[in-house]
C-alpha positions in Angstrom: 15.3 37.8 -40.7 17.7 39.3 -42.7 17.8 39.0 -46.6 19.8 39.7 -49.6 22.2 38.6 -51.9 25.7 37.8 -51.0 28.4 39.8 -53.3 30.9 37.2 -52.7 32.6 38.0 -55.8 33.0 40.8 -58.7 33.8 38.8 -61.5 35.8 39.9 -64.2 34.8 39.3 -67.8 35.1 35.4 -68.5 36.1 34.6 -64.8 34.1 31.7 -63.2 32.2 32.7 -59.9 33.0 31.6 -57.1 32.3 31.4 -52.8 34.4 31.5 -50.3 35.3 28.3 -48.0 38.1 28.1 -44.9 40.4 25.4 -44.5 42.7 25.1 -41.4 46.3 24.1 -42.4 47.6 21.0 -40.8 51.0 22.6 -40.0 50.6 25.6 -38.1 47.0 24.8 -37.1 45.9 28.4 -38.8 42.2 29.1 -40.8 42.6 30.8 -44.1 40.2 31.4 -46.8 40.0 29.5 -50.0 37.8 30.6 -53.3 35.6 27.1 -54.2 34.0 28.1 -57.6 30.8 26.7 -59.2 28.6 27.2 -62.6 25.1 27.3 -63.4 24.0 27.3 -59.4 26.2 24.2 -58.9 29.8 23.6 -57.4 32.1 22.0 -59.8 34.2 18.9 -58.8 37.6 20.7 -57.4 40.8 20.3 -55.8 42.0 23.8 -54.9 45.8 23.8 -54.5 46.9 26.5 -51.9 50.2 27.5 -50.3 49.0 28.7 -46.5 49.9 32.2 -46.0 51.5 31.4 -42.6 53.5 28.6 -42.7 53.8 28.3 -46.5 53.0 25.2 -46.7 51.6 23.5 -49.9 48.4 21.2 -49.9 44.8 20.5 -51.0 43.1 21.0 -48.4 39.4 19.9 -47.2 37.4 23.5 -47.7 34.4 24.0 -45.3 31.9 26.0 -44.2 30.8 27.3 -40.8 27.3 28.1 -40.2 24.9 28.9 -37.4 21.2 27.5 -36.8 18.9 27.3 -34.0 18.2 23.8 -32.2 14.6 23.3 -32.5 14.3 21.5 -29.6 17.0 23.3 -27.0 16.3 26.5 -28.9 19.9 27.5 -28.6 22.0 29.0 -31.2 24.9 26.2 -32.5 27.3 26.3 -35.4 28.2 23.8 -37.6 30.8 22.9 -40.1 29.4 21.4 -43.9 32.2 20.4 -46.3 32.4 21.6 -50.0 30.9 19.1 -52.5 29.7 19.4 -56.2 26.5 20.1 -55.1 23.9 22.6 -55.7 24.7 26.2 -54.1 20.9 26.3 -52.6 21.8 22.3 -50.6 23.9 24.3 -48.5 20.4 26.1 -46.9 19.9 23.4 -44.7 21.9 20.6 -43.0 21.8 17.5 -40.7 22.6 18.2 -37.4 23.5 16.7 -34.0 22.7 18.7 -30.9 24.1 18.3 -27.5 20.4 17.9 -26.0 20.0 15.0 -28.0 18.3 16.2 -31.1 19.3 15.1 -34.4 17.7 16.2 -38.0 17.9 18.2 -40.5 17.3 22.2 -39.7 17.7 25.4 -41.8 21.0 26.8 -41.7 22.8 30.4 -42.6 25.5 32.7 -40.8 24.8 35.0 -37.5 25.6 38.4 -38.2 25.6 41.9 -36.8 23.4 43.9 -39.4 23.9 47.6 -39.1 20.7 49.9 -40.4 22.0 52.3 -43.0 19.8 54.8 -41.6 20.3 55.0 -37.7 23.2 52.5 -37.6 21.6 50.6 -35.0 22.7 46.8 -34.6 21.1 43.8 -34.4 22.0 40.0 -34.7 20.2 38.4 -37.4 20.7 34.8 -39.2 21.6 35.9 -42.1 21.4 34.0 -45.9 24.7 31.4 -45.5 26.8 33.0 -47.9 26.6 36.7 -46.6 30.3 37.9 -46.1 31.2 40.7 -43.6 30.6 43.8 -45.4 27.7 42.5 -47.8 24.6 44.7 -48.2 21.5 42.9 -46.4 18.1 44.1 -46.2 16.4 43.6 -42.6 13.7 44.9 -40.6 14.4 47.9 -38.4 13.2 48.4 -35.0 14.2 51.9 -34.9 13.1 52.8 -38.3 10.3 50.6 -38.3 10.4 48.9 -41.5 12.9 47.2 -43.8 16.0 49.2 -44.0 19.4 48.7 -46.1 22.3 47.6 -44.0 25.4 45.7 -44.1 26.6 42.6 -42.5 29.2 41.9 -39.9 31.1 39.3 -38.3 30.2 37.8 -34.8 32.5 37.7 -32.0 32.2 34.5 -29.2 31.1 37.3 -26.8 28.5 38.5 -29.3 30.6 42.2 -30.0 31.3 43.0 -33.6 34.3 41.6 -35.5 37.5 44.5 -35.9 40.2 41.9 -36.5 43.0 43.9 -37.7 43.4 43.6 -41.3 46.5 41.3 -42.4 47.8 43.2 -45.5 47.3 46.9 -46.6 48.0 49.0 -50.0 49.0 52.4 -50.9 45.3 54.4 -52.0 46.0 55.6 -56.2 44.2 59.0 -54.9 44.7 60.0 -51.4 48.3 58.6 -51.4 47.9 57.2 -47.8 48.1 53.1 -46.6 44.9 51.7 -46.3 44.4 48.6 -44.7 42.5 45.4 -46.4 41.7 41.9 -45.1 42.6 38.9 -47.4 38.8 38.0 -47.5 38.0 41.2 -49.3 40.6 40.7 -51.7 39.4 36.8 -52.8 35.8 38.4 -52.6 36.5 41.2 -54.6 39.3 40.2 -57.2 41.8 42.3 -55.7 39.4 45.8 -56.1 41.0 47.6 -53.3 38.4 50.7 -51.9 39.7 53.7 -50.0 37.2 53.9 -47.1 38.6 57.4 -47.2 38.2 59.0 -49.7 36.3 56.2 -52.1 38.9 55.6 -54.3 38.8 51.9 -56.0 41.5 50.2 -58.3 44.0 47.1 -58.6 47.0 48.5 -56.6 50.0 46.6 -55.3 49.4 44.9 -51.8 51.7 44.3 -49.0 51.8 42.4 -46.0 50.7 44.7 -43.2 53.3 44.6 -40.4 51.7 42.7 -37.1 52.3 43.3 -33.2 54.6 40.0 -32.4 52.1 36.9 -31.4 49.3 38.2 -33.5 48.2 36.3 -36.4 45.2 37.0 -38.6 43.1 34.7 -40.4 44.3 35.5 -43.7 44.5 35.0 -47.5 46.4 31.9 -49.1 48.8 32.7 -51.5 47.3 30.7 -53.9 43.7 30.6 -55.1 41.6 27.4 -55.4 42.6 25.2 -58.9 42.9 22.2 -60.2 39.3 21.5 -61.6 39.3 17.1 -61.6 
């Protein structure tokens, strides 16, 4: 399987860490990402406040978390969705399930990615530690290369393809001058670091929201980040 650590966040001196958690608004129906932060290993009793970057509605929403395991008695791959408590990060490993076939108990969970070598850029799906993002740096074994080889992570489709949902806002790159685009999960992961996949630039510019065929809608950023700590 595929290891290594999640960057889920770059903190900034005195910032609390955090990971990130969806929530789908009860307006408009949409999933959006919410940052649910936690200290010493453990998440801290929370009730984020967000305005949905759709509909702008205001709530506290129910954060969750989507993850894959493998039935062990069907053998087939199934998701499953585990709420945020103030519980220890490491709980979130495994989880009670209910399968379709029947089975019910507790299994080891994490998220099915696409890791991509590094080296030879081939691509494999691999259930990955549960809070690698799309983009994080894994470490997996390598058909191809045969051994363990550095790689990163990417998102799943239904069909099994790699994730290119268009990005839902962009910003203007500090060195090459040219608009990049950025996806509102990078910009809660990162702190709003923007990087030029151009030409490698990184900095805090201003971002827009990126202009969107009509009927497409992204699964985007809230405008407001988790708060509230109870």
């Amino acid at each position: 399987g595929a290891s290594g650590g999640s960057q889920t966040q770059v903190n900034r001196e005195g910032a609390l860490p955090f990971k990130l958690f969806d929530y789908e608004c009860p307006c408009c129906g949409s999933k959006r990402a919410v940052q649910y932060f936690y200290q010493n290993g453990v998440f801290m009793q929370q009730e984020p406040q967000v305005v949905c970057g759709n509909c702008n509605t205001s709530m506290v929403p129910e954060p969750f978390k989507t993850v894959d395991y493998k039935c062990p008695q069907c053998r087939k791959g199934r998701k499953v969705r585990v709420p945020a408590k103030p519980i220890p990060l490491e709980m979130y490993n495994s989880s009670v399930v209910s399968c379709g076939c029947g089975f019910r108990g507790q299994v080891p969970v994490g998220r099915l990615m696409a890791v991509v070598c590094s080296k030879c850029w081939n691509t494999k799906k691999e259930l990955c530690d549960v809070w690698t993002e799309d983009g994080d740096d894994v470490k997996a074994w390598c058909e191809p290369c045969g051994g363990h080889q550095h790689g990163f992570a990417r998102l799943v489709t239904k069909k099994g393809a790699v994730q290119t949902e268009a990005a839902d806002l962009e910003f203007n790159c500090g060195s090459c001058f040219r608009d990049r685009p950025v996806h509102g999960e990078e910009l809660l992961r990162n702190q709003a670091l923007c990087v030029c996949n151009l030409c490698g630039w990184r900095g805090y510019p201003e971002v827009r929201e990126r202009v969107q065929p009509t009927g497409e809608r992204g699964r985007g950023l809230s405008a407001a980040a988790a708060t509230g700590f109870t």
